[in-house]
C-alpha positions, 0 to 999 in steps of 0.5 A: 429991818435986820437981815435975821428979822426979815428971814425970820418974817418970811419963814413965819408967813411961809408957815403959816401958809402952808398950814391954812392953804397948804397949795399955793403962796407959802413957796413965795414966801420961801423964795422971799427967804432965799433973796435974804440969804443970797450974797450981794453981787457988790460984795468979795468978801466972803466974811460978809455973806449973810450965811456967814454972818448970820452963823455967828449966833445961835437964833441965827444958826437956828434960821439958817436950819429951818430955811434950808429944811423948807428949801429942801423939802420944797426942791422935792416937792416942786421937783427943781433944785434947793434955792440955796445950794451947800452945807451953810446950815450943818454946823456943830449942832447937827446932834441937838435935835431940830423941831422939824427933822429931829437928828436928821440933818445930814439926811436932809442934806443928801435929799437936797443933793439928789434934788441937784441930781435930779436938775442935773439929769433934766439938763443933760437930757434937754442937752442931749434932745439939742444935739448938744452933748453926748453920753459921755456925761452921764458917767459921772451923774451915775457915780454921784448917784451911787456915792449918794445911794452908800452914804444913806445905806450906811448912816446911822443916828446917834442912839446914845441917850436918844428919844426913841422917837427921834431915831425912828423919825430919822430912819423914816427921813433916811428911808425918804430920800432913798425912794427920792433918789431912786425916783429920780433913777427910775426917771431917768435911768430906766436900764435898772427899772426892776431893781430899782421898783424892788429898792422902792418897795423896801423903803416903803415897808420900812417907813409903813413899819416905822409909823406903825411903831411911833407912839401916836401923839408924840412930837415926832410924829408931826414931823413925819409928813415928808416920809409919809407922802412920798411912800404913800405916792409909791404905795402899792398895797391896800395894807400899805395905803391903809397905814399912810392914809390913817397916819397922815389923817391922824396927824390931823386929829386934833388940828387941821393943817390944809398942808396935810389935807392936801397930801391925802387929797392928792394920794387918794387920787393917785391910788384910784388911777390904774398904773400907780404904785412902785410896779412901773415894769410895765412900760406900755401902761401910762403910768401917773405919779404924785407930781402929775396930780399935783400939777393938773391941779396946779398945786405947791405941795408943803410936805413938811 
């Protein structure tokens, strides 16, 4: 079978998955995804990559995207790094709309750097834990994180001749990552908790206000899965749990997607646990988040 039709099977089945159980075995399929995009060992010519060849088309610039979005959504999501590190997939069609994250791309793109800040930060506390390492390491770790912080507080999307559900779709992604980069510095970079808490609440509000003003039933909305789940696991308002609660169930009106089940089941349970919410000032309280309540459940969230 051809290389493109065999990721083309694996993305499929991880689609299908991920919408009838949405908690397990779609991740399996990705990683079969990845074993097609990895280079052979027994291969030094770069011109055979199977990125590169599979570039060459249309249908197979169309794979590439659609790979490296699950990827990267699931490196959130399974809280380690995308399986395929790099920009193979942002070519020249960045401005033509994709099927799940609109004009989005290069936003896509950062969140998946952040997931690699984020593995980055673990390792080096593993490190440091050993006696390995001291903390001189972590200058560069906060210049990439603060490189990354300026280039998603200065993008914007191309609103020329724009649907304007694409360009909220965009700003609800940018607003996303936002809160996952700074979710991994509140992780790891305590010194700047407050700030950082503050920084999480306007993202929230952002998105809460961008899903009150996307027009229900469009097609947009069905791609708003990611930037919903990850405000509503820093929620902490009634209005705002309200808002991420009706539109992550409106989502399901007229379908029912286990994936989006999943994501209410977990967010309702974290909103019943004292401690949730983006006010984690307070270090002597026990403080639960969204990938604890998935993790004693033992499920693979599908935010997408």
């Amino acid at each position: 079978m051809a290389r493109a039709m065999r990721l083309a099977v694996t993305l499929v089945l991880c689609s299908m998955e991920s919408i009838s159980c949405g908690t397990d075995n779609w991740n399996h399929h990705l990683s079969g995804a990845a074993a097609c995009l990895q280079e052979s060992k027994s291969v030094t010519d770069t011109t055979q990559d199977p990125k590169v060849l599979l570039s060459s088309s249309y249908e197979g610039r169309w794979l590439l995207r659609n790979f490296a979005y699950h990827d990267i959504i699931m490196s959130v999501s399974l809280d380690q790094r995308p399986q395929v590190a790099g920009d193979y997939w942002c070519l020249e069609e960045e401005l033509v709309a994709d099927p799940y994250f609109g004009l989005a791309a290069r936003v896509i793109f950062l969140i998946g750097e952040i997931s690699h800040l984020n593995a980055d930060f673990v390792a080096l506390e593993a490190a440091g834990a050993r006696g390995q390492v001291a903390s001189g390491p972590m200058i560069p770790l906060s210049r990439r994180s603060r490189h990354l912080e300026a280039q998603l507080r200065e993008w914007k999307c191309q609103t020329y001749n724009r649907d304007e559900s694409l360009v909220l779709l965009a700003e609800a992604y940018r607003h996303g990552a936002l809160i996952h980069l700074y979710r991994t510095l509140r992780r790891h970079v305590p010194t700047h908790r407050e700030a950082i808490c503050r920084k999480i609440s306007e993202s929230v509000a952002a998105i809460c206000g961008i899903s009150k003003t996307m027009a229900r039933g469009c097609y947009a909305e069905t791609s708003m899965i990611f930037p919903l789940f990850i405000a509503g696991g820093e929620a902490d308002t009634a209005e705002e749990v309200d808002i991420v609660r009706e539109a992550l169930c409106s989502l399901n009106t007229s379908r029912r997607f286990r994936n989006v089940e999943a994501c209410v089941v977990v967010l309702d349970e974290l909103w019943q646990q004292p401690g949730s919410g983006v006010d984690r000032s307070d270090k002597s309280k026990v403080h639960i988040d969204w990938l604890d309540v998935a993790k004693r459940r033992g499920w693979k969230m599908a935010l997408f």
